[in-house]
N, C-alpha and C positions, 0 to 999 in steps of 0.2 A: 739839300740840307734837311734834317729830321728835326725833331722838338725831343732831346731826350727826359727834359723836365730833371736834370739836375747838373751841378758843376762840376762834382768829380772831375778829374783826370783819367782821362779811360784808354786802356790801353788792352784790355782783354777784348775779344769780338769772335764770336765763334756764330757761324750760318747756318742751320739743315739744310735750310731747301730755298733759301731766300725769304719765305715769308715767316718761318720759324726761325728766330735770332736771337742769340746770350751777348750781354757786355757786361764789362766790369771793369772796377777802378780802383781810384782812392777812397777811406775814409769804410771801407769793407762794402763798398758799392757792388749791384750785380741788378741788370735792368733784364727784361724779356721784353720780345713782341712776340704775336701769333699772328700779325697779319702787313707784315711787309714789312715795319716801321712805322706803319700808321701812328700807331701808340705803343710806346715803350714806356713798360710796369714796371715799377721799384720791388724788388723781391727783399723778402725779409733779411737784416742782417743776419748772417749764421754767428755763431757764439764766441764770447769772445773777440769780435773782428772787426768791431767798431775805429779800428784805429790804424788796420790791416790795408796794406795795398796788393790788390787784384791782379797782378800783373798777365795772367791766365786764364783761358774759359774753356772749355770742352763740352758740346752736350748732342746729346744721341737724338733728343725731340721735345715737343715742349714740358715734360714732364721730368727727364733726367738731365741732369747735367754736372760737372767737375772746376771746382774753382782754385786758382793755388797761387797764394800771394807768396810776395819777396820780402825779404827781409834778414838781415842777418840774425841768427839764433833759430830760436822757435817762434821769430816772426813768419819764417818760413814753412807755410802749411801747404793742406790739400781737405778741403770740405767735398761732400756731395748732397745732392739733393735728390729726392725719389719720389717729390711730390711737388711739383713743377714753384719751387724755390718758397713754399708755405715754411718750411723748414732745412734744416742743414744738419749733417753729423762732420765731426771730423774724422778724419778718413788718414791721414797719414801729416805728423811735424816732423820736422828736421831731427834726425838722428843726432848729427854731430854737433849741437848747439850747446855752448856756445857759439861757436866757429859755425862756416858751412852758411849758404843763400842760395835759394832756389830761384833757377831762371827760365828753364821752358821746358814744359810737358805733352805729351801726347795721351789720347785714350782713343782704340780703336773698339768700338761697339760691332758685335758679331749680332747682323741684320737678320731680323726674320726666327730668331734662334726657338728652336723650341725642345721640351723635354724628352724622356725616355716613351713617353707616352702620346705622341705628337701632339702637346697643349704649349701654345705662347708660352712662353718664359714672361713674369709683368716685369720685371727688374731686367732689362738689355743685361747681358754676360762681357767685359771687356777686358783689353789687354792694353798697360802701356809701358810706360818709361817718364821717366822724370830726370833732369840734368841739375846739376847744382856745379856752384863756385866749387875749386879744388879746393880740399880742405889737407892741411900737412903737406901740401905739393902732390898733390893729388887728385885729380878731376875727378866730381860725384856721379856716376850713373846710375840708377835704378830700374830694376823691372819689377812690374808688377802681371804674375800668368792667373791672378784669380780677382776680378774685377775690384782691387785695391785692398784686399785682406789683407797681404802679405804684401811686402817690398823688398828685394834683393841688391844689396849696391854690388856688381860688378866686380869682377876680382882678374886686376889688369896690371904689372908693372908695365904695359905700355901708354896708360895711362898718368904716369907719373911725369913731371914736366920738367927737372933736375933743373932746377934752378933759373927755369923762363917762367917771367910774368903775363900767364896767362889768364883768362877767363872769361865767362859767357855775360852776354846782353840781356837782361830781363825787359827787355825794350816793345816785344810785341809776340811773345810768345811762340819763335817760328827760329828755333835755332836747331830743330830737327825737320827733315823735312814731311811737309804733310802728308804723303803719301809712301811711308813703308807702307814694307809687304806682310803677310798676315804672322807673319809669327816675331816680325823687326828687326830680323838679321838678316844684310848685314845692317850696323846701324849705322848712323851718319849724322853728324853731331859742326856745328859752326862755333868759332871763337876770338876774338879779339883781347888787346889790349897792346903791352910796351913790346912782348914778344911779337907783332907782328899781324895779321890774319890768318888763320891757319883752320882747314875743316881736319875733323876725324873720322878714318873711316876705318870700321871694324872687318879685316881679313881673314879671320878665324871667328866662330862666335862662340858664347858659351852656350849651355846648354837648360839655360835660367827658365829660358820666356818657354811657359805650356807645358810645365814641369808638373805634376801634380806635386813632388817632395823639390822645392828652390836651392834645399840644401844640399843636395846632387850634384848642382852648378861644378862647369869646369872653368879653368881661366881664358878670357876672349883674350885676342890679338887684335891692336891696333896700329894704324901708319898713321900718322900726322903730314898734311901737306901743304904746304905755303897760297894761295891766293892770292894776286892782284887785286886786294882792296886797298885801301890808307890802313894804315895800322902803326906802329910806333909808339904810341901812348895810350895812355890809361882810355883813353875815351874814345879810341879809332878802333877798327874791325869792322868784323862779319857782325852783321846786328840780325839778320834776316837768310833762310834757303829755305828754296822751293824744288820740287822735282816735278814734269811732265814727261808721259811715257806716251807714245803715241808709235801708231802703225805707219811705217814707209816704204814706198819700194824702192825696192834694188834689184837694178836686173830683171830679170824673169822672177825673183820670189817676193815677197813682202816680210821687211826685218821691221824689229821694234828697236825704236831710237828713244833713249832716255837722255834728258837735259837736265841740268841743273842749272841754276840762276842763285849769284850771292850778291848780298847789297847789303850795304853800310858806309862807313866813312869815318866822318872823325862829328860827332854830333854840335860839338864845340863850334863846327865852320860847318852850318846848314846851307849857305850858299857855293861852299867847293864841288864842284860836280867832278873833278878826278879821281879815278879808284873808287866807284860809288858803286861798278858795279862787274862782275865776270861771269862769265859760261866755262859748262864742262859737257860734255857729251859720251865722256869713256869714264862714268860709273865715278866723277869726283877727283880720277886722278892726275890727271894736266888740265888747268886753266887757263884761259883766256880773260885778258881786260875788254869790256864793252867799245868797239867803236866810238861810238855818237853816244855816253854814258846819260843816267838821268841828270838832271839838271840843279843836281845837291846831293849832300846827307840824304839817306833810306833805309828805316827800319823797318822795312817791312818788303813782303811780295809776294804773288802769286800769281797761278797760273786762271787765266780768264777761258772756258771751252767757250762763251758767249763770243769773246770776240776774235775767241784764238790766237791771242797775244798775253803777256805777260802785263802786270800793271803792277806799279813800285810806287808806293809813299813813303812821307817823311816830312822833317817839320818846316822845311819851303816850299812844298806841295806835292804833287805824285806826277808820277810818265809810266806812257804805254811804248813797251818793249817789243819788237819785230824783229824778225829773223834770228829766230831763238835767243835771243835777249842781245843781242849786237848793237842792234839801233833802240833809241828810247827819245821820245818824243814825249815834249809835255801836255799836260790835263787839264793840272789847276795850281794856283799858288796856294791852296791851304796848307794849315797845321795839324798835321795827321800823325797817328802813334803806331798804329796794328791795321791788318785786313783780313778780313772775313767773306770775300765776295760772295752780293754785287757789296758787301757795306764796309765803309773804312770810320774808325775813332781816332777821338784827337784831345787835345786837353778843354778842359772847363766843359766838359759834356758835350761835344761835339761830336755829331754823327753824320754820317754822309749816306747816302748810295748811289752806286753809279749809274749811269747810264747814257742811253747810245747817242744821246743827244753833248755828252762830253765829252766822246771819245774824237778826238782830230782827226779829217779827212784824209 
């Protein structure tokens, strides 16, 4: 356990490198360390946000970073900072406010980036996407090809959801999975509620992301497909996906095998361990329920290269996932919200980080 030195509710947590770490919360919270967790700094509130909940964190190093709380309306933002959180701009509100809450973002920082003249770039260049509640029966997606100038929402009738009660978890920030590919198509998006658990995966994509003109954009195609999570009600689903791509052999050659890992439940019943959690191995589109599932409700998860297992929290504690997330074996019985490994948050400023001395034999 850390000292974050505040109560918030924290649900944002974002890692560089382990000893470089963002969190964020309620109340327009946003903490940094530069050295492990040792000590975690209160960053200025950005404007306006005093009353703002954090539900997201993104940051390139300890200097840049991306915050984007929930909220219905134009509670729903996106700040940045460029001077390691002395200040904040806002960077992107919800379009369709009143309607419309934003639930999980990505930003992929292009490392090393430098100009026509071979000099560093000081401001990282990135690309991401932003998901939002459907607004009109309609799910929000966003890209952004010019590190948050511009924002393009998606132009999908496959994203229309004729009359199913759908939508996304602002629960830990990870309802895309962490590791698209450089340009984010195809994308791949999680969601719950009365309709069911269902991920989205885009089959076609437009032509949005790395546009220099956005307004070019053609329309993506999407499949929607069902998961083995809880789902049924307003408060069950996918709350959390993760992807691991790793090299395996076959035969005589070596092929790359991608996993995906979904977890959630019904948050209402933290101790039901049924439907908490499923695998996919063909790219999202047949799933699997976990064998031995974690041992509750899980909003969160990701993929450990430390331990080479998967590790799932939630708010009757966290499990480490074997045999591409089949088997899940418990940690700890804390109150966990988000992961950022090795660090997980939790409510009233709770931070954690892991390590090998937690993990079960």
């Amino acid at each position: 356990m850390q000292s974050s030195g505040t109560t918030a509710s924290l649900r944002g947590i974002a890692s560089v490198d382990g000893k470089i770490a963002w969190a964020s919360g309620t109340g327009g919270t946003v903490l940094r360390t530069t050295d492990g967790g040792a000590h975690w700094t209160p960053c200025a509130i950005p404007p306006e946000a005093e009353r703002l909940d954090f539900r997201g964190i993104q940051a390139a190093d300890e200097t840049h970073a991306i915050v984007m709380s929930s909220g219905t309306g134009d509670l729903s933002r996106l700040y940045k900072t460029d001077d390691g959180c002395k200040t904040w701009k806002l960077l992107f509100k919800n379009p369709d406010s009143p309607e419309g809450f934003f639930d999980s973002f990505f930003a992929d920082w292009t490392a090393g980036a430098h100009n026509t003249e071979g000099h560093p770039i000081p401001t990282p260049i990135w690309t991401g996407s932003l998901l939002g509640d459907p607004v009109k029966g309609i799910f929000k997606v966003f890209d952004t090809p010019d590190s948050g100038v511009t924002w393009v929402a998606r132009k999908s009738p496959d994203l229309a959801l004729h009359g199913l009660d759908l939508g996304g978890f602002a629960a830990s920030n990870s309802l895309f999975p962490a590791d698209q590919n450089g340009v984010h198509t195809p994308q791949i998006f999680a969601s719950g509620g009365k309709g069911g658990a269902v991920v989205w995966i885009e089959t076609q994509a437009s032509n949005s992301v790395g546009m220099a003109s956005p307004s070019t954009m053609t329309l993506s195609h999407w499949s929607s497909i069902a998961v083995p999570i809880a789902g049924g009600n307003e408060a069950s689903g996918i709350f959390s996906i993760a992807l691991h791509t790793e090299s395996v052999p076959y035969r005589n050659i070596v092929t790359i095998q991608e996993t995906l890992i979904a977890v959630g439940g019904d948050y209402r019943k933290p101790n039901e361990s049924n439907g908490t959690a499923a695998w996919s191995i063909d790219q999202g589109l047949h799933w699997t329920a976990a064998a031995t599932p974690p041992h509750g409700f899980r909003s969160a998860v990701a993929w450990s290269p430390e331990f080479n297992a998967w590790i799932a929290a939630g708010s009757n504690g966290s499990d480490i996932g074997s045999e591409d997330g089949k088997t899940w074996t418990p940690i700890d019985n804390g109150n966990w919200n988000a992961l950022s490994l090795p660090f997980v948050v939790g409510p009233q400023g709770r931070i954690g980080r892991l390590n090998a001395a937690s993990i079960p034999k």
